[in-house]
C-alpha positions as CSV (number, residue, x, y, z in Angstrom):
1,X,13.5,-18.4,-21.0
2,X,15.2,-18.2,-17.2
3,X,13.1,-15.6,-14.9
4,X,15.8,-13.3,-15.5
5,X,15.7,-13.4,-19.1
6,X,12.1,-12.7,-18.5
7,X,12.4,-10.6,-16.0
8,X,14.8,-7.9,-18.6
9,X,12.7,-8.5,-21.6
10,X,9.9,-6.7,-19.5
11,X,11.5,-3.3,-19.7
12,X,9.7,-0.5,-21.3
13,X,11.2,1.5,-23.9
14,X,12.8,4.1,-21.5
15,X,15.0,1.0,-20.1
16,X,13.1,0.5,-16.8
17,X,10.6,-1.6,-15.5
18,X,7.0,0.0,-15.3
19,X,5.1,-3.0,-14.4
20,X,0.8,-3.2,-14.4
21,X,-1.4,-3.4,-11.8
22,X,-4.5,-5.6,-11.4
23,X,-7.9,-3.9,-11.8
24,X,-10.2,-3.3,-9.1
25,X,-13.6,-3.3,-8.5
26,X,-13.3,-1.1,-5.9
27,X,-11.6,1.8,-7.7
28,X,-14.0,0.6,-11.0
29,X,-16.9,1.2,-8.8
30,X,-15.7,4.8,-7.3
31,X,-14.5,6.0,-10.3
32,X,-18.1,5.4,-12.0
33,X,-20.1,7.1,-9.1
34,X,-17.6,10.4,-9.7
35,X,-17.9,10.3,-13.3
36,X,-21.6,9.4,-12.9
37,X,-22.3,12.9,-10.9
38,X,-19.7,14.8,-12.8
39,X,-23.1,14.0,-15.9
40,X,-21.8,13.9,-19.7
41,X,-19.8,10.5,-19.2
42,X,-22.3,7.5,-19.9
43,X,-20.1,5.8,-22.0
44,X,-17.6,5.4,-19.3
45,X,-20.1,4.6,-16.6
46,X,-21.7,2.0,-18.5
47,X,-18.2,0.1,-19.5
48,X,-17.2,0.2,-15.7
49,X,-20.4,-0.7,-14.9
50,X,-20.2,-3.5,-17.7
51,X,-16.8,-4.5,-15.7
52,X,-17.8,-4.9,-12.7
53,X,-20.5,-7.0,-13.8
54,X,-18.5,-9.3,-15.5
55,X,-16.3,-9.5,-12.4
56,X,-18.6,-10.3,-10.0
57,X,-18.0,-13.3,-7.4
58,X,-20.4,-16.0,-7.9
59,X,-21.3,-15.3,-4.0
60,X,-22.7,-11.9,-5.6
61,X,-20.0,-10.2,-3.8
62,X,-16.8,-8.4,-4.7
63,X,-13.0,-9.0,-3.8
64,X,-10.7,-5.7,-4.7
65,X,-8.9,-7.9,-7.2
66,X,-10.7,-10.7,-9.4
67,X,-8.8,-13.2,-7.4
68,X,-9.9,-11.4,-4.0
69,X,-12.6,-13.4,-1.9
70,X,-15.8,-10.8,-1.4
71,X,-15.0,-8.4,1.2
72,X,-17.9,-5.6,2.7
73,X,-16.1,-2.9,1.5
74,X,-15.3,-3.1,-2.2
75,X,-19.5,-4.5,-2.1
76,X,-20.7,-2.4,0.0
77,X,-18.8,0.4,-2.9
78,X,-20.0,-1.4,-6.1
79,X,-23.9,-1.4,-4.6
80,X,-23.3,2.1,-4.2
81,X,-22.3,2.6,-7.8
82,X,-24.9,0.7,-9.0
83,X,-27.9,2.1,-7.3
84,X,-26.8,5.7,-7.7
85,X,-26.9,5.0,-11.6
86,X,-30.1,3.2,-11.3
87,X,-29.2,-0.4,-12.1
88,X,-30.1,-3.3,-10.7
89,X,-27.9,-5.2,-8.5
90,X,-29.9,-8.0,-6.7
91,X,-27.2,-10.1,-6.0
92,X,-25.1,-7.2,-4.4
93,X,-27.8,-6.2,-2.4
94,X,-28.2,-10.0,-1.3
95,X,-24.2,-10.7,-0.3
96,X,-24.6,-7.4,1.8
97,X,-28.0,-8.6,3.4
98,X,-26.0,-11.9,4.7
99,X,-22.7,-10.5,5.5
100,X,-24.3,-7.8,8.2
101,X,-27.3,-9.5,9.1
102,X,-29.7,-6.3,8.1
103,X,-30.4,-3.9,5.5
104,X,-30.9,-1.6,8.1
105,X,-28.7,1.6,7.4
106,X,-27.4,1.6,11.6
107,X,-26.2,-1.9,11.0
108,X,-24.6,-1.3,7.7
109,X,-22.6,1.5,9.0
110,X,-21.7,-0.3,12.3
111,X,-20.6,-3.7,10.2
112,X,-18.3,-1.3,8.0
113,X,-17.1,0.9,10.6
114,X,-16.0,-2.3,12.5
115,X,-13.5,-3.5,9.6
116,X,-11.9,-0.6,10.5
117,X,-11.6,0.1,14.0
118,X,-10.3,3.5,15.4
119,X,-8.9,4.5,11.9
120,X,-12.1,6.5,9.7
121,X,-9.2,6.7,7.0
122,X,-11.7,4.2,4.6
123,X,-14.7,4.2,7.0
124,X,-15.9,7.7,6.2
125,X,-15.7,7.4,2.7
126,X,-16.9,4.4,2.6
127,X,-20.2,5.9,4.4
128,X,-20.1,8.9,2.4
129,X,-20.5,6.9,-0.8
130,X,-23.4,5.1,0.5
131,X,-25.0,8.6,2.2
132,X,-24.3,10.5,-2.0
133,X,-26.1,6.6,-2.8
134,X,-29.2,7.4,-0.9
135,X,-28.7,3.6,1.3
136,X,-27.8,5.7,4.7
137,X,-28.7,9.0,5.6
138,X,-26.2,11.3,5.7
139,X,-26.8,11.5,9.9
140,X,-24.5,8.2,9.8
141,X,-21.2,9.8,8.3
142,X,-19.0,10.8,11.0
143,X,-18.3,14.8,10.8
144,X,-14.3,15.3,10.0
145,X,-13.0,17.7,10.9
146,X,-11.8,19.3,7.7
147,X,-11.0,22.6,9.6
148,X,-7.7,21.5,11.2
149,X,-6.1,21.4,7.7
150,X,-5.8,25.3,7.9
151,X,-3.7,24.8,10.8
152,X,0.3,24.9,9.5
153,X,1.5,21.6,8.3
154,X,4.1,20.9,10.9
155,X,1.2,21.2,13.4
156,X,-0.6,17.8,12.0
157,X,1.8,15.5,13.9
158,X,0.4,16.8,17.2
159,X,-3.3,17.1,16.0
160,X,-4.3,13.5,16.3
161,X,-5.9,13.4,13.0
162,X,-8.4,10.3,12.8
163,X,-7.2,9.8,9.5
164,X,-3.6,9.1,8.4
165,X,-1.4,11.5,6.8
166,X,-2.0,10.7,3.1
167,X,-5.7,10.8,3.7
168,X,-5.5,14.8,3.9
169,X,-7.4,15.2,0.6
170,X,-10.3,13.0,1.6
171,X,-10.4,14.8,5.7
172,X,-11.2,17.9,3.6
173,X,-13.6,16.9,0.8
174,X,-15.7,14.5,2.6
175,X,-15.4,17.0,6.1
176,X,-17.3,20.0,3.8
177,X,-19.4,17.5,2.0
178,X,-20.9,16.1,5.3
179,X,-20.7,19.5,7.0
180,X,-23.2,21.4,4.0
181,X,-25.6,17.7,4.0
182,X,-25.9,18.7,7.7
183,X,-26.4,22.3,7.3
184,X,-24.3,22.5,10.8
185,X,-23.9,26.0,11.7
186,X,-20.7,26.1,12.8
187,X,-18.4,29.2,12.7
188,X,-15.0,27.7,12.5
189,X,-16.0,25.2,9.5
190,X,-17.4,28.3,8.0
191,X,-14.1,30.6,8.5
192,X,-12.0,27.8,7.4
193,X,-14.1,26.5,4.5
194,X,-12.4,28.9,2.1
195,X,-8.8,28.0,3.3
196,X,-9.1,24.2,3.5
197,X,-10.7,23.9,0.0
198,X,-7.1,26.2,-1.1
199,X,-4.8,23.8,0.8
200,X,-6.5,20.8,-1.3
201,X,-6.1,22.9,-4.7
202,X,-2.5,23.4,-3.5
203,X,-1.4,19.7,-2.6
204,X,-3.6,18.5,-6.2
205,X,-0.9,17.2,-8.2
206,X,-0.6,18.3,-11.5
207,X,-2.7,15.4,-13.7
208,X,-5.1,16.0,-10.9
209,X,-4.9,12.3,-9.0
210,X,-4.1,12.3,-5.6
211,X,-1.3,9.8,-4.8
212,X,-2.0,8.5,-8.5
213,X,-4.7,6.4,-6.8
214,X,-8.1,6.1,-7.9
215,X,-10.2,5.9,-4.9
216,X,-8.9,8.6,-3.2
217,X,-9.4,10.8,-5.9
218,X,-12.8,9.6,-6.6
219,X,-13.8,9.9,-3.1
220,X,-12.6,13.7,-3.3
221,X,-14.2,14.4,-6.2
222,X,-17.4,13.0,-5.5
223,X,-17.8,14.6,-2.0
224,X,-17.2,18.1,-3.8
225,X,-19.6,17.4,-6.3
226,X,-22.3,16.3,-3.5
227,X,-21.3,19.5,-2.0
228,X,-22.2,21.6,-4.8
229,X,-18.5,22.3,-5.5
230,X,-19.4,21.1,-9.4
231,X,-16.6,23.6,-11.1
232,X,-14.1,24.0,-8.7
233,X,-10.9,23.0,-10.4
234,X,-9.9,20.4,-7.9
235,X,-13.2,18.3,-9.4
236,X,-12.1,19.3,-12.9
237,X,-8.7,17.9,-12.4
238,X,-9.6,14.9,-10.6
239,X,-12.4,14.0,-13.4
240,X,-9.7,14.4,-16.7
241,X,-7.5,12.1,-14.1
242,X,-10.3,9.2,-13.8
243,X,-10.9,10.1,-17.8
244,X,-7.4,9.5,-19.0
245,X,-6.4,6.3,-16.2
246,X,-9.8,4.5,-17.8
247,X,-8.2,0.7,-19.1
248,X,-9.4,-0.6,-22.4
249,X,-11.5,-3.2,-20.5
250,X,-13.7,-0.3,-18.8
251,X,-12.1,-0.5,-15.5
252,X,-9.9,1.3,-13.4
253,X,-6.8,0.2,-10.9
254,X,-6.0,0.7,-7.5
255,X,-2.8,3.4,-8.6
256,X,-1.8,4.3,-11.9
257,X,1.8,2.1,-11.5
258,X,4.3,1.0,-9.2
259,X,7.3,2.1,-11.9
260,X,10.2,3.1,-9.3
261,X,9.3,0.1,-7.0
262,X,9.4,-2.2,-9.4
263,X,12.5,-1.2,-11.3
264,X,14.5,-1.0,-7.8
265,X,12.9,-4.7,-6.9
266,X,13.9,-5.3,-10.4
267,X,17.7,-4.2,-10.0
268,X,18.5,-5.7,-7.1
269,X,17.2,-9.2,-7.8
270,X,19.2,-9.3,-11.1
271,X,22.7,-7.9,-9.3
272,X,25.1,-9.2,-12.0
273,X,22.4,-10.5,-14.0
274,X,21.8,-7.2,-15.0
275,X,23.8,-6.0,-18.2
276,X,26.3,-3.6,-17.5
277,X,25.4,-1.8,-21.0
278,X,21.9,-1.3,-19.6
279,X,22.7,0.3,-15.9
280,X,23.4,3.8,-16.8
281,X,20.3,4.4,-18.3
282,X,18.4,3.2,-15.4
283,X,20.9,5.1,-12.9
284,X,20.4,8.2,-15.2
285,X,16.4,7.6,-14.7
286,X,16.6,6.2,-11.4
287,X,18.6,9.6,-10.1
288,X,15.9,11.6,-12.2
289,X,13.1,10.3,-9.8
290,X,14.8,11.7,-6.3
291,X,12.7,14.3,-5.3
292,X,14.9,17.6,-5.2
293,X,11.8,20.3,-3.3
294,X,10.2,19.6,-0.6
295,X,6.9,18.2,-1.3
296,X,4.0,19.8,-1.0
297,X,1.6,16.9,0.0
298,X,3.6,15.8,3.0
299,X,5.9,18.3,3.8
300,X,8.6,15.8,3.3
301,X,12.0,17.2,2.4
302,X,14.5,16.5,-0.2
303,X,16.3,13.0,-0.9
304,X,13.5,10.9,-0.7
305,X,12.0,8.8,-3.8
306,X,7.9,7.4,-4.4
307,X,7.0,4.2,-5.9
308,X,6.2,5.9,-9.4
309,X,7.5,8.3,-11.5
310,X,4.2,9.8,-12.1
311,X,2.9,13.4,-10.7
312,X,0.9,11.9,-7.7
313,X,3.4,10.1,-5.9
314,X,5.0,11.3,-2.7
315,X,8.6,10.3,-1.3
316,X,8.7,6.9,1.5
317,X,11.0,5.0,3.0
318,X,10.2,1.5,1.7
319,X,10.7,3.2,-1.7
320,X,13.5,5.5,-0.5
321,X,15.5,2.4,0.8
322,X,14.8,0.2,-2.8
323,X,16.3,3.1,-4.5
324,X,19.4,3.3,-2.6
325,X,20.4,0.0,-2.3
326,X,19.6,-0.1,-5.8
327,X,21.9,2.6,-7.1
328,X,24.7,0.8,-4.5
329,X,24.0,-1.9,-7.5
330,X,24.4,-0.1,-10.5
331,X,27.9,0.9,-9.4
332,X,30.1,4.0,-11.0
333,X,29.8,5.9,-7.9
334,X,31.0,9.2,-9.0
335,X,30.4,12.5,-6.8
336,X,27.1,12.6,-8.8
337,X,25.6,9.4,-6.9
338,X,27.4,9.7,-3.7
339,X,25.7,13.0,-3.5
340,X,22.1,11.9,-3.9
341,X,22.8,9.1,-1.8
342,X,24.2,11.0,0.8
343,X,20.9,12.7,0.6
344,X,18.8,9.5,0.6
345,X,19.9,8.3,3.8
346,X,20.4,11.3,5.7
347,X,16.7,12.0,4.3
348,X,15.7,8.1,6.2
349,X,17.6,8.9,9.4
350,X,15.7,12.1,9.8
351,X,12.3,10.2,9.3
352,X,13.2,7.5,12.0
353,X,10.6,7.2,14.9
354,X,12.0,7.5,18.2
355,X,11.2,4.1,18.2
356,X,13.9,3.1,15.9
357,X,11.1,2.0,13.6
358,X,10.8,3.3,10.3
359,X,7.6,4.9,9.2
360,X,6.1,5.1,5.3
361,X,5.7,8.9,4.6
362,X,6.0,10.8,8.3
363,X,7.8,10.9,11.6
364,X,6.1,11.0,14.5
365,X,2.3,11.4,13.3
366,X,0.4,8.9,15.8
367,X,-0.7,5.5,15.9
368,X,-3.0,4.6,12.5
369,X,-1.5,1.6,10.8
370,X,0.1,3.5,8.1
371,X,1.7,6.1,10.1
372,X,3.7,4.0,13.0
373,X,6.8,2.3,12.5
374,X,6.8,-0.7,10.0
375,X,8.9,-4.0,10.8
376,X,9.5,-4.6,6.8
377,X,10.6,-0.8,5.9
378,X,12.7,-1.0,8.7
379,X,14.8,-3.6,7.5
380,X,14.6,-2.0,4.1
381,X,15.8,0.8,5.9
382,X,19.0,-1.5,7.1
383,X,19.8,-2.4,3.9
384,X,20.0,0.7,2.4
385,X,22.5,2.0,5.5
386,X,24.6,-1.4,5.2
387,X,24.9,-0.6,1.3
388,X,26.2,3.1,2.0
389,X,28.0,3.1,5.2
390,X,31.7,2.5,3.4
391,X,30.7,5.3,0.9
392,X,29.7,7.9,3.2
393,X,32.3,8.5,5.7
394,X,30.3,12.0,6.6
395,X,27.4,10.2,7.9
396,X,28.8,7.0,9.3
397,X,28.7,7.9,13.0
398,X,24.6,8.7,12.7
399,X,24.1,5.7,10.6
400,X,25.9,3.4,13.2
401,X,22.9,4.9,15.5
402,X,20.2,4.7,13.6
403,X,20.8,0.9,12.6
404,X,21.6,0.3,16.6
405,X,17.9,2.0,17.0
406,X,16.7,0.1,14.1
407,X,17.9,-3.4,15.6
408,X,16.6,-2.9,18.9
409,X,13.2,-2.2,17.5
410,X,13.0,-4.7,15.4
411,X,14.1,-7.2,18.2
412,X,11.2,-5.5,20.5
413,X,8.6,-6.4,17.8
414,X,9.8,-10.1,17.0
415,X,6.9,-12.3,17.9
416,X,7.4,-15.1,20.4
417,X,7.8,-17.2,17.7
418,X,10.1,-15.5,15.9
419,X,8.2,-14.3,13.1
420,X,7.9,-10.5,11.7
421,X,4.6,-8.6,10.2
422,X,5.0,-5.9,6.9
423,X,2.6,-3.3,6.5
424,X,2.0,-3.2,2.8
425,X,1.7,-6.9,1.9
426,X,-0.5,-9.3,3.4
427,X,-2.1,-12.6,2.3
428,X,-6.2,-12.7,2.3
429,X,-6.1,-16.0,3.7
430,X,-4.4,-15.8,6.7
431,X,-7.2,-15.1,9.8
432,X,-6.0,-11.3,10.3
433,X,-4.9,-10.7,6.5
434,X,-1.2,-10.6,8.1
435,X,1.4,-12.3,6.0
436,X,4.7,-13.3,8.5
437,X,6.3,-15.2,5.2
438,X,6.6,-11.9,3.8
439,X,7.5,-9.9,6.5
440,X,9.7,-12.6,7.9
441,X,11.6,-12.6,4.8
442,X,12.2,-8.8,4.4
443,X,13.6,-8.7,8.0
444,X,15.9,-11.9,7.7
445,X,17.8,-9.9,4.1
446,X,18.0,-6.5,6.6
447,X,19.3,-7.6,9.8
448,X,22.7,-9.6,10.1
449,X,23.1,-13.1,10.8
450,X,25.1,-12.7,13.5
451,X,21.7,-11.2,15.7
452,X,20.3,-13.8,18.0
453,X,16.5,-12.6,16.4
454,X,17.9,-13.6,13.1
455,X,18.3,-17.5,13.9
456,X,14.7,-17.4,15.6
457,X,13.3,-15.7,12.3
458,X,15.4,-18.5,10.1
459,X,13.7,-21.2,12.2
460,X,10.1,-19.6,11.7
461,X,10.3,-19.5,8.0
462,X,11.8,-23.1,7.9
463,X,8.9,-23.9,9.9
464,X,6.5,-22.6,7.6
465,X,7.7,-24.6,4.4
466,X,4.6,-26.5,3.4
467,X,4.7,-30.1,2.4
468,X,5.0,-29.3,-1.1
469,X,7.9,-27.7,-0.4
470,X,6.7,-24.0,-1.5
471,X,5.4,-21.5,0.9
472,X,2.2,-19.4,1.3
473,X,1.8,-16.3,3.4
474,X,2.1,-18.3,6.5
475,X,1.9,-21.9,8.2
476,X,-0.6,-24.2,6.5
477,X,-1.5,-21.7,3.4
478,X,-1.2,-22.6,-0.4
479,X,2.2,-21.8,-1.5
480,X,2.4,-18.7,-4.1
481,X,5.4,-18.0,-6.5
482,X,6.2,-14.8,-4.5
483,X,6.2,-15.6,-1.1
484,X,8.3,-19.0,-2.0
485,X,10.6,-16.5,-4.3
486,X,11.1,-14.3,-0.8
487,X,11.3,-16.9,1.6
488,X,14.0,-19.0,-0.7
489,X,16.2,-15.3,-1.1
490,X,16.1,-14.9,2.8
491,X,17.0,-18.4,3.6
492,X,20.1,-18.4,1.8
493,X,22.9,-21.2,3.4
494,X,20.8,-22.6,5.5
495,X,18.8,-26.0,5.2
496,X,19.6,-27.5,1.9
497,X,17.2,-30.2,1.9
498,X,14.1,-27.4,2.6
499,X,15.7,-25.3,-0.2
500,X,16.1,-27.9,-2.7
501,X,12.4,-28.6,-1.9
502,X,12.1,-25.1,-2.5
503,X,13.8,-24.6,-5.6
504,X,12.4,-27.7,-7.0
505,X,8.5,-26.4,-6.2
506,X,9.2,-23.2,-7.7
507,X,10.7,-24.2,-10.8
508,X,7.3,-26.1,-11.4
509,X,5.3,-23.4,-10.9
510,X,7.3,-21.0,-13.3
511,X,7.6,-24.1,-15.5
512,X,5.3,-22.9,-18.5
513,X,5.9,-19.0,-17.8
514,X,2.9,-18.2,-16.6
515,X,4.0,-16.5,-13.7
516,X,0.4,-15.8,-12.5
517,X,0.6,-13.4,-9.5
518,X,-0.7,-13.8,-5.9
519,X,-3.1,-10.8,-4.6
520,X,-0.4,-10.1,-1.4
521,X,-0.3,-6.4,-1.7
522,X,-1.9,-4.3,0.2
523,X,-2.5,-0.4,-0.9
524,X,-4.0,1.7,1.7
525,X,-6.8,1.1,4.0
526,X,-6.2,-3.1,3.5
527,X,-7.2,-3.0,0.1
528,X,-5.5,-5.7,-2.0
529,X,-3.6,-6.0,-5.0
530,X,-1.4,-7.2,-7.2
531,X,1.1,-6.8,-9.8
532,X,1.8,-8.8,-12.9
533,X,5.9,-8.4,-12.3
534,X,6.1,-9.7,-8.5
535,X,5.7,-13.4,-9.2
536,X,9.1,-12.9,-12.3
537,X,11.2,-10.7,-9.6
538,X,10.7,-12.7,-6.6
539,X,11.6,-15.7,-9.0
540,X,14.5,-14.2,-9.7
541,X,15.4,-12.9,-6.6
């Protein structure tokens, strides 16, 4: 079977792609402590408890994926879960003891606070878990400051939040939890309490998980249940979420699925491959996705898509761009399509930074990694206004602008060395987690050939073939089936004999159709992933 024989027998019954992500200890481990305090779940506590046992790295630590090295984080979490439901966890409790040097709850907070840096976006919950654990006290927890989420949501741009946007759910729950452990008396929390615990009922999505992602929501629900919030219906919700996402195995991924992302990857990696029988039902399902209202987590307006076509997702560019480029390659363009294009990329050229830069869900909130201009989703970004420019004559003269702003800042943020970094992928290898194959590959398909900074990229990635002839996430690192997939699409015409090499050491590694996938995605706050489709679609692409 060829990858994209593969790749179109993996359709689900509705005629898209859906995809599954790994587990994760992390999300196992946070989903346990919520249900844990919510009481009258033991059989779901013990199983992810079960899981994570069976998972655990022989160093005693955990990784976020079973093929993630140990990290302080996702251990740091899992000790949490286990000593809260009182069992032991020796080993745990050793990896910790080694990685920070001390026990000592000031040098446990420092050590996890400094994986983080200026951003408290995982930080703070992190601490929090650990504070509802009874390993810190709760003295250690930075105080957010949960009443600035009363102020109007066009205000949080200019509000310097120390979280990034689509950590508004955990600013409030953990900022009340921490506020009532230290009985501050403080008359603006206390006005606003009321309000801000209405604005998180309000942005609650309908199956109750925030961004369909498990650690956010856990981290919500168990602040308001260490606050004494035990029947407010955001807890409710989020509990019959972490209920129903529950896998067979006991344990829980990082988000519930990737479905648009993948069927967009999907779609335009096949290109004619893909059966012209088959496209109007995904064009049908892909056009039933665009968001039409203007969303009520971000504020976002109509015309952009999320990565799933699930209740907690929220409208990005990266996504946004997938989609559009994607419906470019399903064809019959009638007034139906042009329309919610037209939509699409005017809703992209209103979200560029004045950067030129694209950012994932907001324009202009501040300078947190997942809020500033990304180098990848602005190439995305290119690609989707290359595919539409012909068929929108309306908005041709402000997409000539934004891909002149676009180019320019992608040329500012070329390294010396020609090379490009993404936001979402990385490769947990590579000293600072950064994977340049990736992002040096997503660049190269978005910005013309006939740019100086394309040639320098071009010459990077050659550079970075290993001797096998594959590639890894960057110089020197074992080669993976996707990051070879994406660096063999980009390089397209150029060096035969490195693409040969190429071809030849990925058509080995697909040989039996395994297609075992490569952690290199990164969900928010750096925590890593992966999903079992991206090895078959970068084949194919």
């Amino acid at each position: 079977m060829t990858p994209a024989e593969r790749l179109l027998a993996e359709r689900g019954p509705a005629g898209h792609w859906v995809g599954e992500l790994s587990s994760s200890a992390l999300s196992t481990a946070t989903a346990v402590m919520a249900l844990h305090l919510a009481g009258g779940r033991e059989k779901l506590v013990a199983g992810g408890l079960d899981w994570l046992e069976r998972t655990q790295n022989p160093d005693g630590g955990w990784g976020d994926t079973v093929r993630s090295i140990s990290n302080i984080s996702t251990t740091a979490l899992c000790w949490a879960a286990f000593t809260l439901c009182g069992r032991p966890c020796d080993r745990a409790k050793a990896w910790m003891l080694h990685e920070s040097g001390s026990l000592e709850p000031a040098r446990l907070a420092t050590a996890i606070a400094s994986r983080y840096g200026s951003d408290q976006t995982f930080s703070v919950p992190i601490l929090t878990v650990l504070a509802v654990a009874g390993i810190v006290p709760w003295q250690l927890v930075p105080q957010l400051p949960f009443e600035l989420a009363a102020c109007p949501q066009k205000w949080f741009r200019w509000l310097q939040l120390p979280v990034v946007s689509y950590a508004l759910p955990a600013l409030i729950a953990i900022g009340h939890v921490r506020w009532r452990k230290g009985r501050q008396l403080n008359p603006l929390k206390a006005a606003t309490a009321s309000c801000t615990l209405n604005v998180l009922e309000s942005i609650q999505p309908v199956n109750g998980g925030f961004l369909e992602a498990t650690p956010l929501t856990s981290f919500v629900s168990i602040s308001l249940l260490a606050a004494g919030y035990n029947s407010h219906e955001v807890v409710r919700k989020g509990i019959g979420f972490l209920e129903a996402s529950v896998r067979t195995d006991g344990s829980w991924p990082i988000d519930t699925n990737l479905a648009t992302w993948v069927t967009t990857l999907s779609v335009n990696a096949l290109g004619e491959k893909l059966p012209a029988a088959d496209r109007n039902q995904i064009r049908e399902w892909l056009l039933g996705q665009q968001y039409r209202i203007r969303h009520p987590y971000t504020g976002a307006p109509p015309g952009g898509w999320a990565w799933t076509d699930l209740p907690g997702g929220v409208p990005d560019a990266d996504d946004t761009s997938g989609a559009l480029v994607a419906l470019r390659h399903l064809g019959n363009l009638d007034n139906r399509v042009r329309e919610s294009a037209a939509m699409g990329i005017t809703w992209l050229l209103d979200l560029q930074n004045r950067d030129g830069g694209m950012p994932t869900f907001c324009r202009g909130w501040g300078k947190l990694p997942f809020d500033r201009s990304s180098q990848d989703i602005t190439a995305h970004a290119l690609q989707a206004f290359a595919a539409w420019e012909a068929e929108l004559p309306a908005l041709q003269a402000r997409i000539l602008a934004g891909r002149k702003a676009a180019l320019a800042y992608l040329e500012r943020v070329q390294r010396d060395d020609g090379a490009w970094i993404p936001l979402w992928f990385g490769n947990q290898f590579q000293a600072n987690d950064e994977n340049p194959v990736y992002g040096t590959a997503r660049v190269l398909q978005g910005v013309p050939k006939s740019e100086p900074m394309w040639d320098r990229g071009a010459k990077w990635l050659l550079g970075a073939q290993n001797p096998d002839g594959g590639w890894g996430g960057d110089k020197g690192l074992a080669s993976s089936i996707e990051e070879t997939g994406l660096a063999l699409s980009a390089l397209a015409g150029t060096d035969p004999t490195a693409l040969a090499r190429g071809e030849a050491w990925l058509e080995t590694a697909i040989g039996d159709g395994a297609y075992v996938p490569s952690p290199i995605g990164f969900y928010f706050a750096r925590l890593w992933y992966f999903e079992r489709l991206y090895p078959i679609i970068f084949s194919v692409r």
